[in-house]
C-alpha positions as CSV (number, residue, x, y, z in Angstrom):
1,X,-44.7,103.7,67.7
2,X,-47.7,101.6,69.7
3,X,-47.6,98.2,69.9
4,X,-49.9,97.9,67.7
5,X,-47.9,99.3,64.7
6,X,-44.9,96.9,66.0
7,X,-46.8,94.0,65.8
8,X,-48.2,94.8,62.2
9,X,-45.2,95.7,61.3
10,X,-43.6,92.4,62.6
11,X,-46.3,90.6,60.7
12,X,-45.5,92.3,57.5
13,X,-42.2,91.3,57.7
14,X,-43.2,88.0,58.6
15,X,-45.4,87.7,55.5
16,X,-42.7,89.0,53.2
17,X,-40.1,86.5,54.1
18,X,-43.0,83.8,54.0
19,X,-44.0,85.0,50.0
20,X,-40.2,85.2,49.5
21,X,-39.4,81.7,50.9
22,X,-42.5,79.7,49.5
23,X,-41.0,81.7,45.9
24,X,-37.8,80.3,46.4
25,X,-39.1,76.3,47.2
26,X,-41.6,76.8,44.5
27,X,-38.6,77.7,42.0
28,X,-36.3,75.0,43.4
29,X,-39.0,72.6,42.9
30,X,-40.1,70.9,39.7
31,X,-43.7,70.9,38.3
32,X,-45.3,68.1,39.2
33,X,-47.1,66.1,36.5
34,X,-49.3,62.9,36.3
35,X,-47.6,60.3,38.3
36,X,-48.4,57.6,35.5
37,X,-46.8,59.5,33.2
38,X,-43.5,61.3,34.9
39,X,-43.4,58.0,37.1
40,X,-40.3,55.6,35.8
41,X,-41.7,52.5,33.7
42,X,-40.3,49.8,36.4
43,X,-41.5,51.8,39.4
44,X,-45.3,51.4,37.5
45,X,-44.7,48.1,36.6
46,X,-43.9,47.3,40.4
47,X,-46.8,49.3,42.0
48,X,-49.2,47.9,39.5
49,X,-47.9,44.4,40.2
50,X,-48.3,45.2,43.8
51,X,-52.0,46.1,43.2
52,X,-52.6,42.7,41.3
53,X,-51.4,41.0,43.9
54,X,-53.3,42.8,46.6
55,X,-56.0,42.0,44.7
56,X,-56.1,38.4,43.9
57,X,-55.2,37.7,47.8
58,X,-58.1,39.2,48.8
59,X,-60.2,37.3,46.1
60,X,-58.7,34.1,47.3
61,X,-59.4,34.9,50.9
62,X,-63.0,34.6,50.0
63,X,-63.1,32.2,47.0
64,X,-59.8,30.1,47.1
65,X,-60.8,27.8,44.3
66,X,-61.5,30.5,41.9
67,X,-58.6,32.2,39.7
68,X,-54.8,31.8,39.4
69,X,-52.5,31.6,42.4
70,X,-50.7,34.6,43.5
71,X,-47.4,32.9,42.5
72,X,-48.7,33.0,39.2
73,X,-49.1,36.8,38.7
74,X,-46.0,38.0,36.3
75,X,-44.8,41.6,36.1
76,X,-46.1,43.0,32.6
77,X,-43.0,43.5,30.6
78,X,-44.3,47.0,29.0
79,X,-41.2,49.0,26.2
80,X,-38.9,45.7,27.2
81,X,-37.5,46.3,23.9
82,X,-36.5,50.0,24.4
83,X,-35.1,48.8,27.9
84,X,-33.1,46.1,25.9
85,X,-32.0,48.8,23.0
86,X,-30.7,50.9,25.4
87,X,-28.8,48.0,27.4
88,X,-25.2,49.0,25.3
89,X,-25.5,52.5,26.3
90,X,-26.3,51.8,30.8
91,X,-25.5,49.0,33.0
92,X,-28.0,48.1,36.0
93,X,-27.1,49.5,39.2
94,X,-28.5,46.8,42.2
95,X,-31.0,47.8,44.7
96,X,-32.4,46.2,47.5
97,X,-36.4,46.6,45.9
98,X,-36.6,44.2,43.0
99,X,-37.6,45.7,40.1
100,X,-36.5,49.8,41.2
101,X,-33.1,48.9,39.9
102,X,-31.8,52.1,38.3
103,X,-29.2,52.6,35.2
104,X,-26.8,54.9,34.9
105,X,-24.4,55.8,32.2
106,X,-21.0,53.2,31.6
107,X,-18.0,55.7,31.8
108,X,-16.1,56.2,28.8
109,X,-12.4,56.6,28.1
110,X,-11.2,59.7,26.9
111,X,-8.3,60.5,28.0
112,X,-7.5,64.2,28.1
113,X,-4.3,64.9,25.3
114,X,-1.6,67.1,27.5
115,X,-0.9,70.6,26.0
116,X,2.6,69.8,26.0
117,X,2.2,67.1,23.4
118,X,0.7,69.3,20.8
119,X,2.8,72.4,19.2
120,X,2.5,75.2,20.9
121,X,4.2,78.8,18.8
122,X,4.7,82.2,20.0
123,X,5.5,85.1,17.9
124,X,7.5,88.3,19.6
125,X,8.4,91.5,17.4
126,X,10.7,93.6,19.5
127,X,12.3,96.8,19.2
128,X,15.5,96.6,20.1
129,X,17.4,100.5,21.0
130,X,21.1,98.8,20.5
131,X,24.0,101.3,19.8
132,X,27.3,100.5,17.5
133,X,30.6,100.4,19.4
134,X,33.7,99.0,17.6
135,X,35.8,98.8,14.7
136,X,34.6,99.1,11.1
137,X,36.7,99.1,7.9
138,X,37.2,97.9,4.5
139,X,40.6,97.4,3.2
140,X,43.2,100.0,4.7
141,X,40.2,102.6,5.8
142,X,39.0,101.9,9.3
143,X,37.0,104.2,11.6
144,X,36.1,104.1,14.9
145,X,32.4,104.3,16.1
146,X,31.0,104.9,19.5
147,X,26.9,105.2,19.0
148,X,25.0,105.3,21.6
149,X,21.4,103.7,22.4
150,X,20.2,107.5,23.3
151,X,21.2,108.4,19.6
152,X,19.5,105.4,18.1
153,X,16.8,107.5,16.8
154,X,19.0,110.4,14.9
155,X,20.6,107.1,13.3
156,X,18.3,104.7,12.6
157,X,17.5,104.4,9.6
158,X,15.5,101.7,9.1
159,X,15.1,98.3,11.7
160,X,12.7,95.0,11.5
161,X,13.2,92.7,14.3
162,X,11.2,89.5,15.5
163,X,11.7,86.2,16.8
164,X,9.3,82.9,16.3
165,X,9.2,80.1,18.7
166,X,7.8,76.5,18.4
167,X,7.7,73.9,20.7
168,X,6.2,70.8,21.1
169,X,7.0,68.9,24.4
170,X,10.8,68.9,25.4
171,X,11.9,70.1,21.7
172,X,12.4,74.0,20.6
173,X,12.5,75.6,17.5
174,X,14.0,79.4,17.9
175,X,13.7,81.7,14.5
176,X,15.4,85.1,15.1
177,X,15.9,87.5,12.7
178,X,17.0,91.1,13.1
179,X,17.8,93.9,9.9
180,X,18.9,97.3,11.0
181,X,20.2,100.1,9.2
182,X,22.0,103.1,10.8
183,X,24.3,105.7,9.4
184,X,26.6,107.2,12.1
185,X,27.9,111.4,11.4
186,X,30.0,111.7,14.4
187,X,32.5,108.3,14.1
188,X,35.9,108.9,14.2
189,X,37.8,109.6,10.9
190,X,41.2,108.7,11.8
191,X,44.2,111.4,11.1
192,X,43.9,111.5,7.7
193,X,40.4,113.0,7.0
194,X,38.5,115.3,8.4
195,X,34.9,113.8,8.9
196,X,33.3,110.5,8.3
197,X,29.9,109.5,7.8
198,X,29.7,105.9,8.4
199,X,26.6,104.0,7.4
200,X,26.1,100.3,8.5
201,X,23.4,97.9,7.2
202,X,23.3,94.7,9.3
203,X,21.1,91.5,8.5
204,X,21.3,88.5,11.3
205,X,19.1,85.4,11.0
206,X,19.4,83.2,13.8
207,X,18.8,79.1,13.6
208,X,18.7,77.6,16.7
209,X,17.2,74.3,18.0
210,X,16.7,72.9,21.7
211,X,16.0,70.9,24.1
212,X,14.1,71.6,27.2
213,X,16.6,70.1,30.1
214,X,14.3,71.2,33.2
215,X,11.1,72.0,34.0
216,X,8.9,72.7,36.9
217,X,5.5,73.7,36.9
218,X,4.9,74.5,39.8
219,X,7.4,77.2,40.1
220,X,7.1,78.1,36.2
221,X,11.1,77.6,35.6
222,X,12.4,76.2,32.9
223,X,16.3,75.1,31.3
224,X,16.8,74.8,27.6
225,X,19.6,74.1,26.0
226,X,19.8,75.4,22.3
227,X,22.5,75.2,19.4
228,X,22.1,76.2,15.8
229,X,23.9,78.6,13.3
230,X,23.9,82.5,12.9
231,X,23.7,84.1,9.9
232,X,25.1,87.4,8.9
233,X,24.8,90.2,6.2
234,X,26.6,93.0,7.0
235,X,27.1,96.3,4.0
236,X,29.4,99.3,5.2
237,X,29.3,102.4,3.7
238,X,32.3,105.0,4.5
239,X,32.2,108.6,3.0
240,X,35.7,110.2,4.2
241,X,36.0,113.7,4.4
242,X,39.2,115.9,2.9
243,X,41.6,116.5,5.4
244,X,45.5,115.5,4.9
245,X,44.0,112.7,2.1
246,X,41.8,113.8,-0.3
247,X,37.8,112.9,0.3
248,X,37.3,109.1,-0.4
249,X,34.5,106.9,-0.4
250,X,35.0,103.0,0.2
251,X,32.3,100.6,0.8
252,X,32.2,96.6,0.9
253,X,29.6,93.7,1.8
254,X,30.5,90.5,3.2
255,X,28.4,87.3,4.7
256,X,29.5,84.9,6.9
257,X,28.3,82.3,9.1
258,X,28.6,81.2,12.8
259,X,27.8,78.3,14.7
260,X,26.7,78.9,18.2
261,X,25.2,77.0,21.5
262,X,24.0,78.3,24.9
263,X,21.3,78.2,27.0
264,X,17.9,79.6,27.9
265,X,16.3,79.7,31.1
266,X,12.5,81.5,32.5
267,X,11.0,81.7,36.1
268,X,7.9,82.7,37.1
269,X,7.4,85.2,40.2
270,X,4.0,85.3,40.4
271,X,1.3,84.7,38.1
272,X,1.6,88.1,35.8
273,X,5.3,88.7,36.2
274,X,8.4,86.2,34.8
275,X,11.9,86.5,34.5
276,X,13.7,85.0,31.3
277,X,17.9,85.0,30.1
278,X,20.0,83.6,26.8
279,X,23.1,83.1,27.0
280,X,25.3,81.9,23.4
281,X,28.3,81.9,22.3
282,X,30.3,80.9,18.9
283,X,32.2,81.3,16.0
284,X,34.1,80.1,12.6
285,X,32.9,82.2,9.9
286,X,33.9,85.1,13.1
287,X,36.6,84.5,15.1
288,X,34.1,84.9,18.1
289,X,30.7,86.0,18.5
290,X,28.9,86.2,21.8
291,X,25.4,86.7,22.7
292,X,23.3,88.0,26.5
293,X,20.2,89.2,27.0
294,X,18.4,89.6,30.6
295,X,14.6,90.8,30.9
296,X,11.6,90.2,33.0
297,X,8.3,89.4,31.4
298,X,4.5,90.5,32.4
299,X,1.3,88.5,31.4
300,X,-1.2,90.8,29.5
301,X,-3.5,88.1,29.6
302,X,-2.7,84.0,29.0
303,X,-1.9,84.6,25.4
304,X,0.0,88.0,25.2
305,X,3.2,89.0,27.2
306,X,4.8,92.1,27.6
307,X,8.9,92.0,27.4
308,X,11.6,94.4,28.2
309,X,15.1,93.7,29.2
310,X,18.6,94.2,27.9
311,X,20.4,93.1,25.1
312,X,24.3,92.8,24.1
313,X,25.5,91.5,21.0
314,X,28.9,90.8,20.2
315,X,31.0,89.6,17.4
316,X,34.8,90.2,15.7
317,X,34.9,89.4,11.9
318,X,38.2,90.6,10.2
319,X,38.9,88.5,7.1
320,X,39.6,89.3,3.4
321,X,40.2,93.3,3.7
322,X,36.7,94.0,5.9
323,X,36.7,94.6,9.5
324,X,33.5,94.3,11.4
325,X,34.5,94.3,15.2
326,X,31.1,95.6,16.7
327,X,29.3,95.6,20.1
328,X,25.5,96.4,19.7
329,X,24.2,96.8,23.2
330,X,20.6,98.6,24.2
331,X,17.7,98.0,25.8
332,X,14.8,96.1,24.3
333,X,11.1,95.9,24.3
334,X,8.7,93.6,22.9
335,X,5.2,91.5,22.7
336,X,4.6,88.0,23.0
337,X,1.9,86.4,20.8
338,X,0.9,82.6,22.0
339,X,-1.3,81.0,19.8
């Protein structure tokens, strides 16, 4: 290439990033207009007043008897009332020009109302894949049954589960409620029959209320500490097959409640992924019931939550001729809906 070519090249280039750069101050700049008329009312008033004054010092350079004195000349006063309508809404600002003072808006206060002082709810259906493992019986007809979570499907028959949370600063509202229905072909029958089909229909509600005992934001952990009552609904079903007895058929229903406390704790590991626990424990319509679960937590988005974990349930009712001595234990999975 000659030199020739590199200098018109250079001075194409040149021109380009001229164009662009006089584009780019020409869009960064505004349209200017009439100075009389985009010009602020006190800056025209002082100019013009300048002017005036210019003026009637030169006239009195050359005819001093004629015409007012220059300390005479006023500043005209033009839209004072506008100026003085507006006074509630700006306070002057002082400069060092008289007249150039400029007004700026008076700050208001509105104090911002922290997210913690409003109620905040979250609603999390779950899916919870808990086997049977106890003692189950009405009057002098017990079986045994050992259900696993990996057979949960073949004997489920029907389940609902969900669990509503409100909170409103340091106090907690916890709703869980949990029906499941399973029938069970392989429990044990005992000596005196041959088979068993043992079919168990469950219904907990759980009340609890709390208080929030420690928080820190900056880690996201937080203590509760909860208490409330536990409601239970539980309907057995036994058909016994003929073996040394002949086939029998016994079934019962019985409620009973529980009163239980424990606590609840979370902690944040980074800003998608959280570990949570509840512990409880309790009794008196049971002789005992006890209550874990352990899971970690991942952040769809600010308002949804993924949730899996483990889940053991515990509890050993044996009053007035029906035995319920069950653990249910599984994993779980579930959504959390913040709104």
């Amino acid at each position: 290439m000659s030199a020739h070519q590199n200098k018109a090249s250079l001075l194409g280039v040149f021109i380009i990033l001229a164009t662009v750069y006089i584009s780019v101050v020409s869009a960064q700049t505004p349209v200017s207009v009439n100075s009389s008329t985009a010009m602020p009312e006190s800056i025209r008033e002082t100019k013009e007043t300048v002017v005036e004054r210019k003026a009637l010092a030169s006239k009195k350079g050359t005819d001093s008897s004629n015409g007012p004195e220059v300390g005479e000349i006023r500043p005209r006063k033009e839209n004072s009332d506008s100026v003085k309508a507006d006074a509630d809404l700006t306070e002057p600002v002082a400069t060092s020009n008289e007249g150039l003072g400029r007004t700026v808006p008076k700050a208001t206060s509105n104090p911002q109302t922290s997210s913690t002082d409003k109620w905040q709810f979250q609603f999390s259906p779950y899916f919870w894949l808990a086997g049977l493992h106890g003692t189950g019986g009405v009057g002098n007809r017990t079986t045994q049954v050992d259900e696993s979570f990996r057979d949960v499907f073949d004997a489920l028959n029907f389940a609902f589960m969900g669990m509503f949370e409100a909170r409103k600063d340091k106090f907690i509202s916890l709703t869980d409620l949990e029906y499941v229905s399973v029938s069970d072909e392989k429990a044990t029958p005992g000596p005196l029959f041959s088979t068993v089909d043992a079919g168990f229909k469950t219904f907990i509600f759980d009340q609890e209320v709390g208080y929030r005992l420690l928080e820190n934001p900056e880690k996201g952990a937080s203590l509760d500490v909860l208490g409330g009552a536990r409601v239970w609904r539980v309907k057995t079903d036994f058909e016994f097959g003929a073996g040394i007895l002949p086939a029998t058929r016994v079934e019962a229903s019985r409620s009973w409640v529980d009163a239980v406390g424990g606590l609840r704790g979370k902690m944040a590991l980074s800003q998608k992924m959280f570990l949570t626990g509840k512990l409880d424990l309790g009794g008196g319509g049971s002789h005992f019931t006890w209550q874990l679960f352990a899971g970690a937590g991942y952040n769809l988005n600010p308002k949804i939550a993924l949730i899996f974990g483990y889940r053991v349930l515990d509890v050993d009712y044996d009053k007035n001729n029906f035995v319920f001595d069950m653990n249910q234990r599984g994993p779980i999975l579930g959504l959390g809906f913040k709104f």
